[in-house]
C-alpha positions as CSV (number, residue, x, y, z in Angstrom):
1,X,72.1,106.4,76.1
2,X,74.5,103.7,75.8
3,X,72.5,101.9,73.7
4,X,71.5,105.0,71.2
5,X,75.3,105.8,70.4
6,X,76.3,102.1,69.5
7,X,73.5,102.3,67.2
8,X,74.1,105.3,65.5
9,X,78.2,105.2,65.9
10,X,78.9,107.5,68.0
11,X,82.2,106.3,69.9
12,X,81.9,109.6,72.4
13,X,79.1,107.6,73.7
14,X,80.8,104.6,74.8
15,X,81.9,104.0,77.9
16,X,85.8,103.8,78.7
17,X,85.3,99.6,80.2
18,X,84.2,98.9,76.8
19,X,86.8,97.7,74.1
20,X,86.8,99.4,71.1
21,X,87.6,96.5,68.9
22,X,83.9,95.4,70.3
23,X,82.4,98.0,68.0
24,X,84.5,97.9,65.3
25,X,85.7,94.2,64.9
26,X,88.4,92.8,62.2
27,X,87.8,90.7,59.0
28,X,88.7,87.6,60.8
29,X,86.5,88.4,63.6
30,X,84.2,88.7,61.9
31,X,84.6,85.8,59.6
32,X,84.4,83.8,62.9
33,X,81.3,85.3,64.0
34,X,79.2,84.3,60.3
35,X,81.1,81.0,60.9
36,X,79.1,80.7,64.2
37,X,76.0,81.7,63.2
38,X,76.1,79.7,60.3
39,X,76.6,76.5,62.7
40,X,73.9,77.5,64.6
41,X,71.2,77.9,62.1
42,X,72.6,74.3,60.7
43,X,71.8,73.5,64.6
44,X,68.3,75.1,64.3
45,X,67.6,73.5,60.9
46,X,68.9,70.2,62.0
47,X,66.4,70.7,65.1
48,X,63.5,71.4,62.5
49,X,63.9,68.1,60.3
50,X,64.1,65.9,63.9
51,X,60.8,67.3,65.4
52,X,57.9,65.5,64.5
53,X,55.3,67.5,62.1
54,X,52.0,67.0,61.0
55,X,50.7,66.8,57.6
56,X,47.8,68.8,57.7
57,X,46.6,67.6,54.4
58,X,45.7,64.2,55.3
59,X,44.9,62.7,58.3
60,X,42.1,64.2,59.9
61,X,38.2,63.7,59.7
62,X,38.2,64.3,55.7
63,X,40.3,60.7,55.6
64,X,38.2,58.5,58.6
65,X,34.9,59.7,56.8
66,X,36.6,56.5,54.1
67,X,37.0,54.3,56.9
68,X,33.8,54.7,58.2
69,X,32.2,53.8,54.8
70,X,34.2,50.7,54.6
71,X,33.8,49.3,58.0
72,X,29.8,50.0,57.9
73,X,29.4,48.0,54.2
74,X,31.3,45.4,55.4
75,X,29.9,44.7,58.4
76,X,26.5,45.0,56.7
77,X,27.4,41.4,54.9
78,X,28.9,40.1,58.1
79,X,26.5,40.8,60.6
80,X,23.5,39.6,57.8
81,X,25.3,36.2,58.0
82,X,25.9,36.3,61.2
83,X,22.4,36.3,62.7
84,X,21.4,33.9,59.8
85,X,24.0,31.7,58.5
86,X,21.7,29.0,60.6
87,X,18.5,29.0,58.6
88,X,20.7,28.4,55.4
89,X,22.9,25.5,56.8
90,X,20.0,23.4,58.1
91,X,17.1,24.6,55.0
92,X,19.7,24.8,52.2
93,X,22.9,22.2,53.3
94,X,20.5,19.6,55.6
95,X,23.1,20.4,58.2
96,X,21.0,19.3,61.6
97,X,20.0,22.1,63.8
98,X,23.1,21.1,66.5
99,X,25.9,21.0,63.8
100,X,24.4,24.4,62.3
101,X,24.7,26.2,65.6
102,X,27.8,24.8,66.0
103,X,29.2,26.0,62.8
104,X,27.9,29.5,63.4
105,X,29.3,29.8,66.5
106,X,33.1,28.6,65.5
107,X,32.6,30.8,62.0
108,X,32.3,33.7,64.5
109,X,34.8,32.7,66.5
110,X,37.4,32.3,64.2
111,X,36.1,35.5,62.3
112,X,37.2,37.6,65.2
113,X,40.3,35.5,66.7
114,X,42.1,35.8,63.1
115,X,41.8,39.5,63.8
116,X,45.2,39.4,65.8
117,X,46.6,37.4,62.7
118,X,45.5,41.4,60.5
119,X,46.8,43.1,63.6
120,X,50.2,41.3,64.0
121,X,50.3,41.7,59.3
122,X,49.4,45.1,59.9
123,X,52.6,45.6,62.7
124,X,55.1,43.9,60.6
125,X,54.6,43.6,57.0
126,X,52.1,45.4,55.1
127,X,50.8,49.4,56.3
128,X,47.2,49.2,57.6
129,X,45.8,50.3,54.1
130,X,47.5,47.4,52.4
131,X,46.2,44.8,54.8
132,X,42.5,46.4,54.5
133,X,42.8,46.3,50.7
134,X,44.2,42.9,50.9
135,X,42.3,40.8,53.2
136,X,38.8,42.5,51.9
137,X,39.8,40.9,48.6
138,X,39.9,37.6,50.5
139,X,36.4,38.4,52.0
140,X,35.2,39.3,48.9
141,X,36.3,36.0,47.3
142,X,34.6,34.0,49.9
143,X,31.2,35.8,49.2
144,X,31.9,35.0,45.5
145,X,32.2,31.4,45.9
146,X,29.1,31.0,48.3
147,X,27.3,33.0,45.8
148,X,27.7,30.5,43.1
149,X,27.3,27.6,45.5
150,X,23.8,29.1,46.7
151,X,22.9,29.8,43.2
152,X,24.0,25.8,41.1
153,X,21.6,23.5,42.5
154,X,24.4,20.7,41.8
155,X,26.6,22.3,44.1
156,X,24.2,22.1,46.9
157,X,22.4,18.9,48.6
158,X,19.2,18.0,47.0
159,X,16.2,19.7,49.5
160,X,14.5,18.0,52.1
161,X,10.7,17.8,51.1
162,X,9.8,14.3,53.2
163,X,10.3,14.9,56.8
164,X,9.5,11.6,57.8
165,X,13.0,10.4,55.8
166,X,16.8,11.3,56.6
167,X,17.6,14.3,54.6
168,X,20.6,13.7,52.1
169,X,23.4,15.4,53.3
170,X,26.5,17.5,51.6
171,X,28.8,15.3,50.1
172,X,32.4,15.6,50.5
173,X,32.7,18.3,47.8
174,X,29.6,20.1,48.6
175,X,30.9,20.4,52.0
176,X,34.5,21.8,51.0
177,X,32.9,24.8,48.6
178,X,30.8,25.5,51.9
179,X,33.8,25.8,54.0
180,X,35.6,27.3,51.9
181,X,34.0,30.0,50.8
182,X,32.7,30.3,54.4
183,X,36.4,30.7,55.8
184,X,37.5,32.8,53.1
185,X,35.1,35.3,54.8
186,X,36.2,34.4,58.5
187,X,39.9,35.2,57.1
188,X,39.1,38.4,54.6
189,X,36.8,40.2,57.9
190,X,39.3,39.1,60.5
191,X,42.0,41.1,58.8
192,X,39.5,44.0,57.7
193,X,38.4,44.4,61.8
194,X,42.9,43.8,62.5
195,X,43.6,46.7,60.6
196,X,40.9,49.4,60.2
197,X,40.1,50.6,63.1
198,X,44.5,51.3,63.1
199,X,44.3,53.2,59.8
200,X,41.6,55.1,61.1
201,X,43.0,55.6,64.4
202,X,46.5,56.6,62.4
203,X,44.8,59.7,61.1
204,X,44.8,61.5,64.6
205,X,47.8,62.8,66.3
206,X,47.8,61.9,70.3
207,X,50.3,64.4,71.0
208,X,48.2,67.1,69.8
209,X,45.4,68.1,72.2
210,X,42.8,68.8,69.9
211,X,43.5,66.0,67.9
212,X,43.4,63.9,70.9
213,X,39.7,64.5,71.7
214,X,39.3,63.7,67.3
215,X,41.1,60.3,68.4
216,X,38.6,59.2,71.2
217,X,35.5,60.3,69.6
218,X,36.7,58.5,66.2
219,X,36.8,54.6,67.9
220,X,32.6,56.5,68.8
221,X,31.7,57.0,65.4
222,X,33.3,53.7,64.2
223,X,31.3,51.5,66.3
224,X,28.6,53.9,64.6
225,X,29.5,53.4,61.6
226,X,29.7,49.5,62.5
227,X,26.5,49.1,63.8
228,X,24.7,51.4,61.3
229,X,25.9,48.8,59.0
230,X,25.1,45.9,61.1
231,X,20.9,47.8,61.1
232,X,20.8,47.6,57.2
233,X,22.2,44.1,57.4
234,X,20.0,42.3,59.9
235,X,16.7,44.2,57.9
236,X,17.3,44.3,54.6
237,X,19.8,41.2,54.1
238,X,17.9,39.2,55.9
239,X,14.6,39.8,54.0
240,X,16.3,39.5,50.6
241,X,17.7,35.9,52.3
242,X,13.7,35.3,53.5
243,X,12.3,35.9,50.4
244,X,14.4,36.3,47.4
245,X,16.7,33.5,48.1
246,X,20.1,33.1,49.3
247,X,21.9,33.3,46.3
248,X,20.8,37.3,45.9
249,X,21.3,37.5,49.6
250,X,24.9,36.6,48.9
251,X,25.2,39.2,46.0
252,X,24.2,41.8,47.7
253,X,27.3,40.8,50.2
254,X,29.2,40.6,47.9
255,X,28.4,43.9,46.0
256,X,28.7,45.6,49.8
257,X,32.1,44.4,50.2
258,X,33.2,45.4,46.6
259,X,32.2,49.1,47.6
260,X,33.5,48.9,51.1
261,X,36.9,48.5,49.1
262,X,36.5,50.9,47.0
263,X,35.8,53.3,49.1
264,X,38.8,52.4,51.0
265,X,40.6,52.8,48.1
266,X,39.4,56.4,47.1
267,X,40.5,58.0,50.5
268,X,44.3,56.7,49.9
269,X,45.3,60.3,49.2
270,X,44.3,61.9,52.2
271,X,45.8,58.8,54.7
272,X,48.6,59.1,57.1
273,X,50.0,55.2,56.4
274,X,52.0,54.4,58.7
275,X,54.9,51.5,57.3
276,X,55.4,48.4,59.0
277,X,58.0,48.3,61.9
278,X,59.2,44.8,62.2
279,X,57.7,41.9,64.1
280,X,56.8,42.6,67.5
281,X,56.6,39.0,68.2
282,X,60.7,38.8,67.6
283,X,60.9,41.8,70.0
284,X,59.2,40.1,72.7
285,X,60.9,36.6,72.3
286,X,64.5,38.8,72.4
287,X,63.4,40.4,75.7
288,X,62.6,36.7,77.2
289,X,65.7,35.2,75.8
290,X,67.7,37.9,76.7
291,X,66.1,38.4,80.2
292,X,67.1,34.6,81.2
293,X,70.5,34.9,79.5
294,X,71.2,37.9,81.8
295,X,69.6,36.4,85.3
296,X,72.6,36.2,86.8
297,X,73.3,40.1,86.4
298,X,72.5,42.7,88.7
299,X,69.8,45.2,88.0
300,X,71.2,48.7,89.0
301,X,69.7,50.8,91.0
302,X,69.8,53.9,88.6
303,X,67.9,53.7,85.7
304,X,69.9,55.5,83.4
305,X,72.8,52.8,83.6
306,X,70.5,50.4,81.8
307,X,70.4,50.3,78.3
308,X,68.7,52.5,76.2
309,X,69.3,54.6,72.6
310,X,68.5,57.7,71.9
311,X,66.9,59.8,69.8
312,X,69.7,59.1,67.2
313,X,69.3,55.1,67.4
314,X,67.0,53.6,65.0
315,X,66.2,50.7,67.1
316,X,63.3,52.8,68.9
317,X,60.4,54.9,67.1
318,X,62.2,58.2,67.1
319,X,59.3,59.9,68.9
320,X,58.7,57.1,71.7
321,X,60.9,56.0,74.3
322,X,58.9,54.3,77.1
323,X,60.2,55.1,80.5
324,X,61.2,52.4,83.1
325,X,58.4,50.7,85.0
326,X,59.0,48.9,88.7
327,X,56.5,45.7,87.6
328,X,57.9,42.6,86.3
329,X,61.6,43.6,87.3
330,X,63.0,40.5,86.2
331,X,62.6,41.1,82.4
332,X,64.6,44.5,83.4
333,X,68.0,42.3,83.4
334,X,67.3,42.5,79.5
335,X,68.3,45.5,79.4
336,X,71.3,45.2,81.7
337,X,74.2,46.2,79.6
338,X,77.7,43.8,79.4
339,X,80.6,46.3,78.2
340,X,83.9,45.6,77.5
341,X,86.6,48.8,77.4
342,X,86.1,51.4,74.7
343,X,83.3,49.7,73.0
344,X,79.4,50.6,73.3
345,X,77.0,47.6,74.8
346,X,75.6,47.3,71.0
347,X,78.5,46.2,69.8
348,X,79.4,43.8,72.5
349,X,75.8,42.5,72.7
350,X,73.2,40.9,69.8
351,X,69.6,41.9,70.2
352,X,69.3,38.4,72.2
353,X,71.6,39.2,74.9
354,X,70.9,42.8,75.9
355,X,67.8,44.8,74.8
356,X,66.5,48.8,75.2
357,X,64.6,49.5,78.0
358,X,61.9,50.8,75.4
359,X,61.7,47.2,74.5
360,X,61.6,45.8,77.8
361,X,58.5,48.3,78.6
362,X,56.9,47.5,75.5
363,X,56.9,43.7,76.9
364,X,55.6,44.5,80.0
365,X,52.8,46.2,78.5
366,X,51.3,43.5,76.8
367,X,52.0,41.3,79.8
368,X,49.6,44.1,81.6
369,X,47.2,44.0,79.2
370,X,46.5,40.4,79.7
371,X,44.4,40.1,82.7
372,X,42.7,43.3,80.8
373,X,41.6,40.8,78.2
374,X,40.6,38.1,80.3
375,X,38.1,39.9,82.3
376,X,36.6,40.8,79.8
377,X,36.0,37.3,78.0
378,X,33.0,36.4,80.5
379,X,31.0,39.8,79.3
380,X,31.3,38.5,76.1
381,X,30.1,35.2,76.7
382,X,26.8,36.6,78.3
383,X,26.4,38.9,74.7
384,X,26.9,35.2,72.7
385,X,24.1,33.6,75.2
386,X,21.7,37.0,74.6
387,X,21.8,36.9,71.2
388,X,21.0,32.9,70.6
389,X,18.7,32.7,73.8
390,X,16.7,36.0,73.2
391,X,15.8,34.7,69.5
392,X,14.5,31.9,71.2
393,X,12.5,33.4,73.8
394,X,11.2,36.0,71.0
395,X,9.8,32.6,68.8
396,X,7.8,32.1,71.6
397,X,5.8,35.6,72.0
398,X,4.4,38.4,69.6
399,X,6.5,39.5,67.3
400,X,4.3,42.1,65.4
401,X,4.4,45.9,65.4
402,X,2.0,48.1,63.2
403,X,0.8,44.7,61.9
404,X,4.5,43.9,60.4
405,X,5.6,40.4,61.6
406,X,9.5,40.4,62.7
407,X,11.3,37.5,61.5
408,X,13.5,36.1,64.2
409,X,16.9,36.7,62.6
410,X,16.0,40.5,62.4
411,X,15.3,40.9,66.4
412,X,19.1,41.9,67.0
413,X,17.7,45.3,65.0
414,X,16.5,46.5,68.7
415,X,20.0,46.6,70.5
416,X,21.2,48.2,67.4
417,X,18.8,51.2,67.1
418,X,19.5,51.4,70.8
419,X,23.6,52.1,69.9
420,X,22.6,54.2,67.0
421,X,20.7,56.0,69.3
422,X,22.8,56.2,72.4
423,X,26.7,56.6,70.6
424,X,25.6,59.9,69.4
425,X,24.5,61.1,72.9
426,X,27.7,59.8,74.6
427,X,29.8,61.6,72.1
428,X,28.0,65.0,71.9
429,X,26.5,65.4,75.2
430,X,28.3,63.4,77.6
431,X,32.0,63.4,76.9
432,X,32.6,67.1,76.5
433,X,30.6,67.7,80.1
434,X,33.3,64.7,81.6
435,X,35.9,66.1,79.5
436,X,35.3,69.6,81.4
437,X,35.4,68.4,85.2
438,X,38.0,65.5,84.2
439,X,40.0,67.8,81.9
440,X,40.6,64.1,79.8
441,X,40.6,64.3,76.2
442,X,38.4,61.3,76.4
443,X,35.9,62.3,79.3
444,X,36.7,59.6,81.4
445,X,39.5,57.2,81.0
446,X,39.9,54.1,79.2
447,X,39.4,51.5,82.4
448,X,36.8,53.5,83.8
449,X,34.9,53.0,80.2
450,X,35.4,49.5,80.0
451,X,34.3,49.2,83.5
452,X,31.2,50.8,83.3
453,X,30.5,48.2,80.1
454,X,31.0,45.2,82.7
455,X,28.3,46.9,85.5
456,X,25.7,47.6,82.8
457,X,26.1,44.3,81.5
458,X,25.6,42.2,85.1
459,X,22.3,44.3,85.0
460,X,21.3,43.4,81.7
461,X,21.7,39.6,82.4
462,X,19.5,40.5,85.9
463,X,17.1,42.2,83.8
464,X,16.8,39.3,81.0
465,X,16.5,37.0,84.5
466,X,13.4,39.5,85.7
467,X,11.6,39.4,81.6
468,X,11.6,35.8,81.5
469,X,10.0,35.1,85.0
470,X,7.2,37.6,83.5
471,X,7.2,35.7,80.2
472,X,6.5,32.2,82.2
473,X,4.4,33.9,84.3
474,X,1.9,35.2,80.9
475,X,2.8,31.0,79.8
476,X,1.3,29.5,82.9
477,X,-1.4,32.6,83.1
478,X,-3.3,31.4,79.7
479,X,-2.8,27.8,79.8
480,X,-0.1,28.0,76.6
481,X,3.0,26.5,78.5
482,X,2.5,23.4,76.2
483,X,1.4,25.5,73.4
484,X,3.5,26.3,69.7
485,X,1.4,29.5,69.9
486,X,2.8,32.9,70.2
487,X,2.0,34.4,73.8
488,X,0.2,37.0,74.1
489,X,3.0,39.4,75.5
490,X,5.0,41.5,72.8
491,X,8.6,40.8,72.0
492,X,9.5,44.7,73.3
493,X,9.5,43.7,76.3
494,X,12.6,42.4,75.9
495,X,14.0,45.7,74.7
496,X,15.0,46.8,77.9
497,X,17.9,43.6,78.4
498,X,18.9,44.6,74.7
499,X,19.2,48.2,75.4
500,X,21.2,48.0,78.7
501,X,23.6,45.7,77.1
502,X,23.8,47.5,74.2
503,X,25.2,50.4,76.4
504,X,27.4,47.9,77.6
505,X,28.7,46.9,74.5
506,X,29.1,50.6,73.0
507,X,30.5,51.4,76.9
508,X,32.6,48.3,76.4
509,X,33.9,47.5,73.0
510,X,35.2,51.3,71.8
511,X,36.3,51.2,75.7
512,X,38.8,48.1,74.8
513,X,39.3,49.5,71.2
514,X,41.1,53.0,72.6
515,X,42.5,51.3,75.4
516,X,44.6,48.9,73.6
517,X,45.3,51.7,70.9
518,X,46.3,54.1,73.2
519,X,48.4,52.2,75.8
520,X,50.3,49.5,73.3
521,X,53.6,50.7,71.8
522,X,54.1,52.4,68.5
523,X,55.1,48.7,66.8
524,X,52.5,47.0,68.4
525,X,49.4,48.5,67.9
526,X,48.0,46.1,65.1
527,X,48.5,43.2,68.0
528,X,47.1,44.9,70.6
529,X,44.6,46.8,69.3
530,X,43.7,43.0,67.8
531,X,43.1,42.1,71.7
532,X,39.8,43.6,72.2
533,X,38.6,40.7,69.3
534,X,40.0,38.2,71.1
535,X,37.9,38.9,73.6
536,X,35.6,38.4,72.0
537,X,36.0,35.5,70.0
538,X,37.3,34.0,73.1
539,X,33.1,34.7,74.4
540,X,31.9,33.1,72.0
541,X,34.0,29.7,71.8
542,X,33.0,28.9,75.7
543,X,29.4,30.3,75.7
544,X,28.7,26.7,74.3
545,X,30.8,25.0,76.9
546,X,29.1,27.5,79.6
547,X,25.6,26.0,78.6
548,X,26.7,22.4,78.4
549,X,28.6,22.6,82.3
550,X,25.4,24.5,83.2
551,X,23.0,21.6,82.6
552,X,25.6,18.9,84.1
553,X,25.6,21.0,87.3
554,X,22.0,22.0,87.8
555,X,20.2,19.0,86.4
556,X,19.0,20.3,83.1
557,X,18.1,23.9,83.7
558,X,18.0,24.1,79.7
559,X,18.0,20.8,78.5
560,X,14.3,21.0,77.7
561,X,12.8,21.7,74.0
562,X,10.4,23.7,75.5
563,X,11.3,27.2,76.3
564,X,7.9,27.2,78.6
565,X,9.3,24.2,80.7
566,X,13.1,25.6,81.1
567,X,14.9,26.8,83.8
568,X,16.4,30.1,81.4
569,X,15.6,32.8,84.2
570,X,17.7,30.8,86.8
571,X,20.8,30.8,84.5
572,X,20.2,34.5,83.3
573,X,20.1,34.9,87.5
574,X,23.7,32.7,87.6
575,X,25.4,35.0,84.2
576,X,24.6,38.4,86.7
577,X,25.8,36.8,89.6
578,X,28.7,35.8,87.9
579,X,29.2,39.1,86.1
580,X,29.4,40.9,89.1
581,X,32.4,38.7,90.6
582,X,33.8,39.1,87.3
583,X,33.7,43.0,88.0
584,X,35.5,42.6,91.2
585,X,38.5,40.5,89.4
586,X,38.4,43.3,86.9
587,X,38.7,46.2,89.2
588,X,41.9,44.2,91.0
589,X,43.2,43.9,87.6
590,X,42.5,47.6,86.9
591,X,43.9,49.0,90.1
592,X,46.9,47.0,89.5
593,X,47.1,48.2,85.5
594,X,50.1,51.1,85.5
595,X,49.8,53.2,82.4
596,X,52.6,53.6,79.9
597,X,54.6,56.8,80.5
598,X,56.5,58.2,77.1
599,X,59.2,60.5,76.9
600,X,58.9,62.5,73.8
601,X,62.6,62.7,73.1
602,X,62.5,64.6,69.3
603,X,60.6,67.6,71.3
604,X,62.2,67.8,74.2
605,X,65.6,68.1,72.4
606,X,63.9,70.4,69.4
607,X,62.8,72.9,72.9
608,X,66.1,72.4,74.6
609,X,67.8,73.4,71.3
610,X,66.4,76.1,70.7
611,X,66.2,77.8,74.4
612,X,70.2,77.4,74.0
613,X,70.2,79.7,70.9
């Protein structure tokens, strides 16, 4: 009743406790009270501008659809010279069969190394779509030059006809176009595979749950998008290489990176960009300096009396502050602040005395990652050995089907069709049934992923070992152990090592990808992310030395030019028995891994603010 007279004025109705000059207040009164509310709603608005939004206009699966277009023509050409850069050093450059390999294998290597080089560009100086745009350019040159190299019989060794002669070999010059144009590539893809999968991951917000799920099954349909390209590559580069010529092999390449940028280019509108946010490198090297210019301090035992800024600072990434984490405690004294009276610690302290604790975590995550990276190097080795060892073993057998002879560069097609196969399946089927008894956006989490890569690759290498005891078996069986003939056994059956590693791989590689992504901080993902290439460029520079240690030790298990005569299931046996202790140092480094815990500052103060109004 109360309630009914204030409403409609009637004083009878109020009760006698109630002041009067409630109901009916003065002109200053109530100048005061629009002075309050006014604050408040600046309060409110203030509030509005801090939290976080999302663009709903770009970002999103309408922008990735561009990035999945430029990773799979790019990797088209890069893959199509990978698997058979070999035939044209040693048929079109005289290069000996050794020093071909050999360049292959540190063309790869560097090729995927320089990736941290786009990932640390990417972090620092240039947004992700800059460095794609930019370093496919460089690609694109390099594909350019080789094309004219390929195609100007003066630029190239004269061919070698007379086998019973030394071939002439590339002369100074010859050799530097080669190399050249050949490292313009390594440099142009490295910083195309830094960056894109980062301006593709950009277009998903973490924080939001559905767009969470969009995140994890986007690194999915990139490595489908990668190895779709990688199909057309090793089929239908390759055969223009085989019997067009490697000059129109090499325009094709280059045409496919031309488009891959242009597509890039088209999709600008609808990217979320994200700008550079200073060298993470700097950051780190001020949390070392500063963490052994402050050893003699002591670490307190409350957290919040170490140094950190707040949502206000603009030292931190205004919607990430990392909280405090008990490993590595010594680089924790970076972040122990010096005062003196009436002043702040920022204004008594330089970057390379005292640091935020954001920045201390931040270095302790990449020290984390670390042992991540390294068991993982050795899986990656066995992929370098399965791809140069299974052509071999293929050369040996039939390689027909419906009458249509494979050439050997092509046989890398089977683990492929596998992934394009399989990547689907995983997305679709199996990670929304995890995703539903896990409740993780991803199904199951990033470790667990990469974990399950390293298992189904040990059993890969123990299936190869099992195929090529039943390939010398069919060798000694018809008398051809000696023979240049193809056995009569079909190359299939080495399908089933390429399709269990190729689950490794797609198990694997997007495993590293999101975990590196997803755990690094908000200025270091380009370098991180970066990591998972390392990997495996790291692979590929010892498979080599794996092989040569190998033969020293066992007394020439592979030394043989006959494949017949080798010892190649014994070492496929040694690469799974060394896979699986490589599994048990992973899962210590996995147990031991802590993942990054973020408090999102902006939101927390946006809900705090407004449950006080």
């Amino acid at each position: 009743m109360t309630g009914c007279a204030y409403l409609y004025g009637f004083d009878a109705f109020v009760p006698p406790d109630i002041d009067p000059s409630v109901l009916h207040p003065s002109k200053e009164e109530k100048k005061k009270e629009e002075t309050k509310l006014y604050l408040k709603e600046m309060e409110i608005s203030k509030d509005d501008e801090q939290k976080p939004k999302t663009d709903r206009r770009v970002g999103g699966t309408k922008a990735v659809i561009f990035v999945y277009v430029m990773q799979a023509l790019e990797n088209m050409a890069f893959i199509a010279n990978a698997v058979s850069l070999v035939t044209y050093f040693s048929g079109y450059m005289n290069f000996s069969l050794t020093k071909s390999a050999n360049t292959v294998t540190n063309f790869m290597g560097t090729s995927f190394i320089l990736a941290l080089l786009g990932g640390f560009i990417a972090d620092t100086y240039l947004t992700r779509f800059t460095t794609c745009v930019l370093f496919g350019f460089v690609e694109l040159l390099g594909y350019a030059l080789l094309t004219v190299q390929a195609h100007l019989d003066q630029l190239r060794p004269a061919p070698c006809t007379d086998v019973s002669k030394p071939c002439e070999a590339a002369n100074t010059g010859q050799a530097a176009i080669l190399y050249t144009g050949l490292y313009l590539v390594a440099l142009g893809t490295s910083g195309v595979k830094g960056a894109l999968p980062l301006l593709g991951a950009d277009q998903f917000d973490g924080k939001d749950p559905k767009e969470a799920a969009q995140l994890s099954s986007f690194f999915n349909w990139f490595l489908f998008s990668l190895t779709g390209g990688s199909i057309v590559g090793v089929t239908f580069v390759v055969w223009i290489s085989s019997n067009k010529g490697w000059d129109w092999a090499f325009v094709v390449c280059t045409i496919s990176v031309s488009l891959a940028i242009l597509s890039v280019c088209i999709g600008k509108q609808f990217y979320r960009d994200n700008s550079p946010k200073g060298s993470p490198l700097t950051r780190i090297l001020q949390v070392l300096v500063a963490a052994i210019r402050n050893r003699n301090l002591r670490v307190p035992k409350k957290e919040d009396e170490l140094y950190e800024i707040d949502n206000k600072g603009t030292e931190v990434e205004p919607d990430e502050i990392l909280q405090r984490t008990n490993q590595f405690r010594l680089l924790d004294r970076a972040a122990v602040p010096m005062t003196s009276k009436g002043a702040p610690p920022s204004m008594t302290s330089g970057p390379w005395r005292l640091c935020t604790v954001t920045q201390v975590e931040e270095t302790k995550i990449l020290i984390r990652m670390l042992p991540i990276v390294l068991s993982t190097v050795f899986m990656n080795t066995c992929l370098a050995q399965l791809q140069t060892l299974s052509v071999q073993q293929s050369m040996t057998m039939d390689t027909r089907i419906f009458g249509f002879k494979i050439p050997a560069p092509s046989l890398p097609v089977i683990p492929l069709v596998f992934n394009f196969i399989f990547i689907p399946i995983y997305d679709r089927i199996f990670v929304p049934l995890a995703r539903r008894i896990t409740g993780i956006p991803t199904g199951i989490r990033y470790l667990q992923r990469i974990g399950v890569g390293l298992v189904l690759s040990t059993v890969s290498m123990a299936i190869s070992a099992v195929m090529e005891t039943r390939r010398k078996s069919v060798a000694v069986k018809h008398n051809m152990v000696d023979s240049k003939d193809p056995l009569p056994m079909s190359v299939f059956w080495l399908g089933f090592q390429y399709a269990v590693f190729g689950l490794a791989d797609m198990f694997s590689l997007v495993g590293l990808l999101e975990f590196y992504y997803a755990e690094s901080s908000a200025r270091m993902k380009g370098t991180c992310t970066a990591m998972s290439w390392f990997s495996l460029a790291f692979g590929y520079f010892i498979s080599s030395l794996v092989v040569e240690v190998v033969n020293e030790a066992s007394g020439g298990w592979l030394a043989s030019s006959n494949l017949n005569r080798d010892k190649l299931n014994y070492f496929y046996w040694l690469l799974s028995a060394l896979s699986a202790v490589n599994f048990v140092i992973y899962l210590m480094c996995a147990s031991w891994y802590k993942y990054k815990n973020v408090e999102m500052k902006q939101e927390e103060n946006y809900i705090n603010g407004n449950a006080d109004h």
